[in-house]
C-alpha positions in Angstrom: 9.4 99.0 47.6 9.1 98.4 43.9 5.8 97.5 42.3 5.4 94.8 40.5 5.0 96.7 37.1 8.2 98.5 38.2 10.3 95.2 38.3 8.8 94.1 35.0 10.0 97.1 33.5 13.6 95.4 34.1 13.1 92.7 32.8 14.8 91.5 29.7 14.0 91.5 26.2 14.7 87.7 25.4 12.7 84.2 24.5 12.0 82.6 28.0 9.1 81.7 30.3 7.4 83.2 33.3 5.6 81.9 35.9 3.1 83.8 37.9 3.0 83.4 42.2 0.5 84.2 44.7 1.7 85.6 47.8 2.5 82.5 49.1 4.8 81.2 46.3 2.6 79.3 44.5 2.1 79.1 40.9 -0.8 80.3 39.4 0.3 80.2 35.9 3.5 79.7 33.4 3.5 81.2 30.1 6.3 81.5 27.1 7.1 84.6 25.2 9.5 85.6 22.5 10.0 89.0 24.5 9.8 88.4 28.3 9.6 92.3 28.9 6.6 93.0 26.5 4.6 89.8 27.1 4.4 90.7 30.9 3.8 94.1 30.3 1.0 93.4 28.2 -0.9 91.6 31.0 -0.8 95.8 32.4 -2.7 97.4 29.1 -6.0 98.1 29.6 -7.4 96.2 26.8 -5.8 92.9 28.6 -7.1 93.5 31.6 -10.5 93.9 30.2 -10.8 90.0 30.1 -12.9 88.9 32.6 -9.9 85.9 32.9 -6.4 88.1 32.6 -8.0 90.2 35.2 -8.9 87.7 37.8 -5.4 86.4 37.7 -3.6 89.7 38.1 -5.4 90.5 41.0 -3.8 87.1 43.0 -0.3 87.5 41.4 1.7 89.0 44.2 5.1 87.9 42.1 6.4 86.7 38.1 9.5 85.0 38.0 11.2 84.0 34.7 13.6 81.8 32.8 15.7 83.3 29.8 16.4 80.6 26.9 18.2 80.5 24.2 15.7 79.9 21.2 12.1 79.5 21.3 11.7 76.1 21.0 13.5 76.1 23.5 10.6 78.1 25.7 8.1 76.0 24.3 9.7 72.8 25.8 10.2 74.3 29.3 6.9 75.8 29.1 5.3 72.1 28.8 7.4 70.6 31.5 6.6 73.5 34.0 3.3 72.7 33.9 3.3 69.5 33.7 5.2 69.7 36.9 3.3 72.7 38.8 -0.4 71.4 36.9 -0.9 75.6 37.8 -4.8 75.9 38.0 -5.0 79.2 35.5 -3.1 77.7 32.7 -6.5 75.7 31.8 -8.2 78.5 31.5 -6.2 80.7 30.5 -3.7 78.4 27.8 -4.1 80.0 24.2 -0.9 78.1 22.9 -1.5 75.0 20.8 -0.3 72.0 22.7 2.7 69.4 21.6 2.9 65.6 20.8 3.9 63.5 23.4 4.4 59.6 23.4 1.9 57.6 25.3 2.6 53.8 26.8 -0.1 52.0 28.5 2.2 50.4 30.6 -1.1 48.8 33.0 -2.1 46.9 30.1 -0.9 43.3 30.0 0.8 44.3 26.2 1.1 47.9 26.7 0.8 50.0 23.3 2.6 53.1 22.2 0.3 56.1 20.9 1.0 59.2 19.7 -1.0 62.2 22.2 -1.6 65.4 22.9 -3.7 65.3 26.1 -1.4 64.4 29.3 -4.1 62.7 31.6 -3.7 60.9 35.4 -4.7 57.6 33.5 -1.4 55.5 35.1 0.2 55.5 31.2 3.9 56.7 31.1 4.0 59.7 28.8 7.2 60.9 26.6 8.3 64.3 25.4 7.0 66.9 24.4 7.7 66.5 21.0 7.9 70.5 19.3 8.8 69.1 15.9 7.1 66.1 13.8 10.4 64.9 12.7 12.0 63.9 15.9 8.6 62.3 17.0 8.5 60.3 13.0 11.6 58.8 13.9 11.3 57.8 17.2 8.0 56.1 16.2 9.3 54.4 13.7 12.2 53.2 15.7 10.3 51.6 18.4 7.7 49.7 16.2 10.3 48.8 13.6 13.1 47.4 15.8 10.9 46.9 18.9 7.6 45.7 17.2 5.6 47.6 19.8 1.4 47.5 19.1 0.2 50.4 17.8 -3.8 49.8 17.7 -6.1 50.9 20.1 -7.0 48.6 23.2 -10.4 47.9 21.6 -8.6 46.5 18.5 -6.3 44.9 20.6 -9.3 42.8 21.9 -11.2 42.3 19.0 -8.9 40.7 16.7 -8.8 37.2 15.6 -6.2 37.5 13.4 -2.5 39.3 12.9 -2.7 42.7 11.1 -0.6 44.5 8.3 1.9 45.7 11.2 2.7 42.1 11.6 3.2 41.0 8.0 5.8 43.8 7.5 7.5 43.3 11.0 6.4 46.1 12.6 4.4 44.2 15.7 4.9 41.1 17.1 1.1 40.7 17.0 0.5 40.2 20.7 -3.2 40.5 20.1 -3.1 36.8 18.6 -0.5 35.5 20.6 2.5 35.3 17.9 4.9 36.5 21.2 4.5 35.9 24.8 3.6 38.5 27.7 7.2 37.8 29.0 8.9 38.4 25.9 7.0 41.6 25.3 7.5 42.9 28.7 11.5 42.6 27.3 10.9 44.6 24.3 8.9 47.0 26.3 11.5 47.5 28.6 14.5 48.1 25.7 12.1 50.9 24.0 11.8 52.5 27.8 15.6 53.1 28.0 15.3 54.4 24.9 12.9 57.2 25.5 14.2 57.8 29.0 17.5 58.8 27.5 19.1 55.8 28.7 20.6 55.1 24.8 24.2 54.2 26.3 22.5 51.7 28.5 20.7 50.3 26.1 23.3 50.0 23.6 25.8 48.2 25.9 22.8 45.4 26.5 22.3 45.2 23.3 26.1 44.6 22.4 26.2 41.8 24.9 23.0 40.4 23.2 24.3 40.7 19.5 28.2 39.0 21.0 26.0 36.0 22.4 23.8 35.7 19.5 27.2 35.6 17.6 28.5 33.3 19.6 26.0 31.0 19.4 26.6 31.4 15.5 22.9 32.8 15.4 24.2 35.1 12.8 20.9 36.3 12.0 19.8 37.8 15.2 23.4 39.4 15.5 22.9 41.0 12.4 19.0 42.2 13.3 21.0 43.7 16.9 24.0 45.5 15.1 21.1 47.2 12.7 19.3 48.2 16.0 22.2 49.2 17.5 23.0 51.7 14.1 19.2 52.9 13.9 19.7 54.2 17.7 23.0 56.4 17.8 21.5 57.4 14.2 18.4 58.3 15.2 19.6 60.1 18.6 22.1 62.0 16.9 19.4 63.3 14.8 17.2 64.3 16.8 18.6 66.7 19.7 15.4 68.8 20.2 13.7 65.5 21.3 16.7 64.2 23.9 16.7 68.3 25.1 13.0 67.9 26.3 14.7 66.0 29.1 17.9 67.8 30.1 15.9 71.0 30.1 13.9 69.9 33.3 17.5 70.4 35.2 18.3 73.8 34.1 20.5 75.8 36.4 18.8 76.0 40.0 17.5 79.2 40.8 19.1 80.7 40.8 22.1 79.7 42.5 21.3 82.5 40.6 19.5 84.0 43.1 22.6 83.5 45.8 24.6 85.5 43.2 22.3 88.3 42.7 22.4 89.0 46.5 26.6 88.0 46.6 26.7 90.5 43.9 24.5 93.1 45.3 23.0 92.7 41.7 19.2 94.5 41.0 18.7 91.3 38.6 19.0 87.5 39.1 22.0 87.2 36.1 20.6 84.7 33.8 22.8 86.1 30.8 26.1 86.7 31.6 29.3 87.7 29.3 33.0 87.5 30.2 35.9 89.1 28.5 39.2 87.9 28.0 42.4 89.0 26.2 44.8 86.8 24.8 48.6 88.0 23.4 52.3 86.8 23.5 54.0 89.9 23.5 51.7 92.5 22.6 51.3 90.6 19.1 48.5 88.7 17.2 46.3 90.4 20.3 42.8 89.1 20.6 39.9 90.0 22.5 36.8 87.0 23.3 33.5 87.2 24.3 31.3 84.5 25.4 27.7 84.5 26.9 26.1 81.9 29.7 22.2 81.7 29.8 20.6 79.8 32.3 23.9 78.3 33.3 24.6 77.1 29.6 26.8 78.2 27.0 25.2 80.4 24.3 27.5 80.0 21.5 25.8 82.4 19.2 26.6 85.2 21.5 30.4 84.3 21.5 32.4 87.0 19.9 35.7 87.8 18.4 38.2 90.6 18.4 41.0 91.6 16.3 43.1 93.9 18.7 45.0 96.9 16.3 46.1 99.6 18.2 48.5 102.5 17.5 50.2 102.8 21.0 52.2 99.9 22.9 49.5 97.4 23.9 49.2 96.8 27.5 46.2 94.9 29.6 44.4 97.8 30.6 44.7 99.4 26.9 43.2 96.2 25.5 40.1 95.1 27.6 39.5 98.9 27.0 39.7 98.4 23.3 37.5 95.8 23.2 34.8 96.2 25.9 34.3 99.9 23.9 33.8 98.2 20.6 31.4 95.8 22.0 29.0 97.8 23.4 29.3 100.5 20.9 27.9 98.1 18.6 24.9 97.6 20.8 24.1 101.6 21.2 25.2 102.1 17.5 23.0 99.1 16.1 21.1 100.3 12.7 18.7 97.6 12.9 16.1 96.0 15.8 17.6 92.6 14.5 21.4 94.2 14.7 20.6 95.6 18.0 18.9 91.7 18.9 22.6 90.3 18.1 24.0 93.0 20.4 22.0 92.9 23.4 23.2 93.8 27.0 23.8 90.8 29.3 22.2 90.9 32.8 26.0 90.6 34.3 29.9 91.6 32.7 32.1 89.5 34.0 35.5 90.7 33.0 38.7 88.3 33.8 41.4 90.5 36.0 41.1 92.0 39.2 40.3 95.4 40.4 41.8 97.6 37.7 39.8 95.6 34.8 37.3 96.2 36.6 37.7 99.7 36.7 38.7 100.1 32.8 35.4 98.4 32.7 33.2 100.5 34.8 34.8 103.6 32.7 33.5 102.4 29.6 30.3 101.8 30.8 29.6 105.2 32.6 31.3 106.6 29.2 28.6 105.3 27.1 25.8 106.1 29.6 25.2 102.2 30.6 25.5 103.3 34.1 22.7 100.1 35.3 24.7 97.3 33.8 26.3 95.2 36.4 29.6 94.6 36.1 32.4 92.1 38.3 36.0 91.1 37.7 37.8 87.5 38.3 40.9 87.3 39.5 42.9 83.9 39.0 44.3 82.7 43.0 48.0 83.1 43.1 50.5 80.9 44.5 49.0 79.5 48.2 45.5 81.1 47.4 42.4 79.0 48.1 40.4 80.5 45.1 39.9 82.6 42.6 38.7 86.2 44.0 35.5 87.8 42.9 35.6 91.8 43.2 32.5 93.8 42.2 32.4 97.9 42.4 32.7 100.0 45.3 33.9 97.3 47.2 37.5 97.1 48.5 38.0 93.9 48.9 36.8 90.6 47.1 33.3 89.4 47.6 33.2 86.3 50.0 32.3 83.6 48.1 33.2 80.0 50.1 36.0 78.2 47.7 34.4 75.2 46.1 30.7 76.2 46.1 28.1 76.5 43.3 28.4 80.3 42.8 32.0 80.7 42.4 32.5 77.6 40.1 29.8 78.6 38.0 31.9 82.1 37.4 35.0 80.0 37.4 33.6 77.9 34.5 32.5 81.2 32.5 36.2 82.8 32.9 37.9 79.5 31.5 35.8 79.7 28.9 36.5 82.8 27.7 39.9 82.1 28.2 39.8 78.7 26.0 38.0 80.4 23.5 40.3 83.5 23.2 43.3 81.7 23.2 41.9 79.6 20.2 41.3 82.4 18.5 44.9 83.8 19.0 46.3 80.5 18.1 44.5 80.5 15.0 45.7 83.4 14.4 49.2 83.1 14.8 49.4 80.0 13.2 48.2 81.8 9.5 51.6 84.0 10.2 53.6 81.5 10.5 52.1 79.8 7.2 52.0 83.4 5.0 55.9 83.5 5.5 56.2 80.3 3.4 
């Protein structure tokens, strides 16, 4: 049985998080690291384990499990909303990381205000974020207090004023403190900035359309004018802003696993958390293409897509090009002159190729031919005519791995194939299209 140094060792080099579990599976701590392998193994080195703290949590870590992303802001935002979720009890004594900015509303106050924080406390407020970046959380700030006029000031302010501030002259606050708007109309206002930071922004806008059509109606031209602004400052200000709206889709990534059932389908020594697919595109043998794309952590990694140009000197066939194109790709990962070249270049965790059993053998070849003997690889194999599914076929295996027609696992590879295919036969398009155009 492998120790757990061992399966570090295989872990990959990428931006991601890990989480550390006792031996009954829970967490203990979650870190980020801009190299998975080398952070873990660091926890190993002598020097590390020296501190009194590093050492006390190795010795109840019976497991480390890990997320690959695709950037490191990325890491830092799943980092925050792992342990938020898990609270793991190391991660307070342990956590050297500076923390992020999240949006705070009071909501057990009678005129709950909105504050910018970077302590997450049980204190029944609603919080909002994180926020890596202080232009995504400038903007939504300014958003909400501009076009929702929610109360900055502290509760003690709150209660201790006798008079409308500066907010309030320059209609940034509906100055509940004095009583310039009532509890019931706040609670409205309140409730429109909550879609908003929920995600909810289609929601919110199709109530405010319906507002702004009555308001126009009415011929209460004004307020229609203030709600079309609104409605303008929000797709704006979402559109702008993606690393804020990501802090909430990334609490959904792709279940583990699901990967986990397809390391064990697979017979794969690694849950395959970056996977690539080939495809070939032609008409005829001509304008031939080859495509690559990359899925991590279920998603699409678009800078890891690749392209091909296909020039060979004997008759293309199938075989002859995937052959051509898987040996330039990973040629270019053993052959890379630089750590950042060889970054750009790195091996997936799984090579998905799109055929059946003999791409899957041109595949296998190139691999054992440039010594990658450990990479995993599988073939896809479109259903023919009265077939129930596409066929999954990995090595030494006669027939096709028995994945149930409809489920998780084989729709996620189904999903990856297609892609490859869209994507080469854009490329081949393209190509083909800038013939036809020279001959003019």
């Amino acid at each position: 049985m492998k120790t757990l140094q061992e399966k570090i060792r295989a872990f990959p080099s990428r931006p991601g998080v890990y989480w550390m579990k006792d031996a009954k599976g829970g967490v203990l701590y979650v870190g980020k690291a801009k190299n998975l392998r080398d952070r873990l193994r660091s926890y190993f080195r002598k020097e590390e384990k020296s501190r009194h703290q590093v050492d006390f949590l190795m010795r109840r870590t019976a497991a480390v499990d890990y997320r690959v992303c695709n950037t490191e802001p990325e890491a830092l935002l799943l980092e925050n909303n792992l342990i938020k979720k898990y609270q793991p009890r190391y991660n307070i004594h342990l956590k050297d990381d500076k923390s992020y900015a999240s949006l705070k509303l009071n909501i057990r106050h009678p005129f709950p205000g909105l504050f910018v924080t970077r302590n997450i406390v049980k204190d029944g407020s609603v919080y909002f974020g994180p926020y890596v970046a202080a232009g995504p959380l400038r903007q939504t700030l300014d958003l909400l207090t501009k076009h929702f006029q929610l109360r900055t000031c502290s509760d003690h302010e709150f209660a201790n004023r006798s008079r409308p501030c500066l907010e309030y002259a320059i209609g940034r606050c509906g100055a509940p403190c004095v009583g310039k708007i009532s509890q019931e109309a706040y609670a409205r206002q309140i409730a429109q900035a909550r879609l908003f930071l929920e995600g909810r922004e289609k929601e919110l806008i199709h109530l405010l359309k319906e507002r702004m059509r009555k308001a126009s109606g009415q011929e209460a031209y004004e307020e229609a004018a203030r709600l079309r602004n609104l409605i303008f400052a929000i797709k704006e200000t979402t559109e702008s802003q993606k690393a804020a709206v990501f802090a909430k889709k990334i609490e959904d990534p792709l279940e583990d696993k699901l990967l986990s059932n397809l390391q064990e389908r697979l017979q794969l020594a690694l849950k395959p958390a970056v996977i690539e697919c080939v495809d070939i595109s032609n008409f005829q043998g001509k304008e031939a293409v080859g495509a690559l794309v990359c899925f991590a952590q279920g998603r699409p990694w678009k800078n890891r897509y690749r392209r091909f140009k296909i020039r060979m000197e004997e008759r293309p066939n199938d075989y002859a090009m995937m052959r051509h194109v898987l040996a330039r790709r990973f040629q270019r990962a053993l052959n890379a002159p630089t750590p950042e070249e060889k970054q750009k270049w790195e091996l997936p965790d799984l090579l998905l190729v799109d055929g059946g059993k003999g791409q899957l053998a041109i595949a296998q070849r190139i691999l054992a031919d440039l010594g990658l003997h450990s990479l995993a690889a599988a073939a896809i194999a479109k259903a023919k005519k009265g077939e129930a599914s596409d066929k999954i076929y990995i090595p030494n295996r006669k027939n096709p791995v028995g994945l149930r027609p409809g489920s998780k696992e084989l729709l996620y590879l189904t999903r990856i194939r297609d892609e490859a295919h869209r994507f080469a036969l854009a490329y081949h398009r393209q190509l083909r299209g800038k013939k036809a155009l020279s001959k003019f």
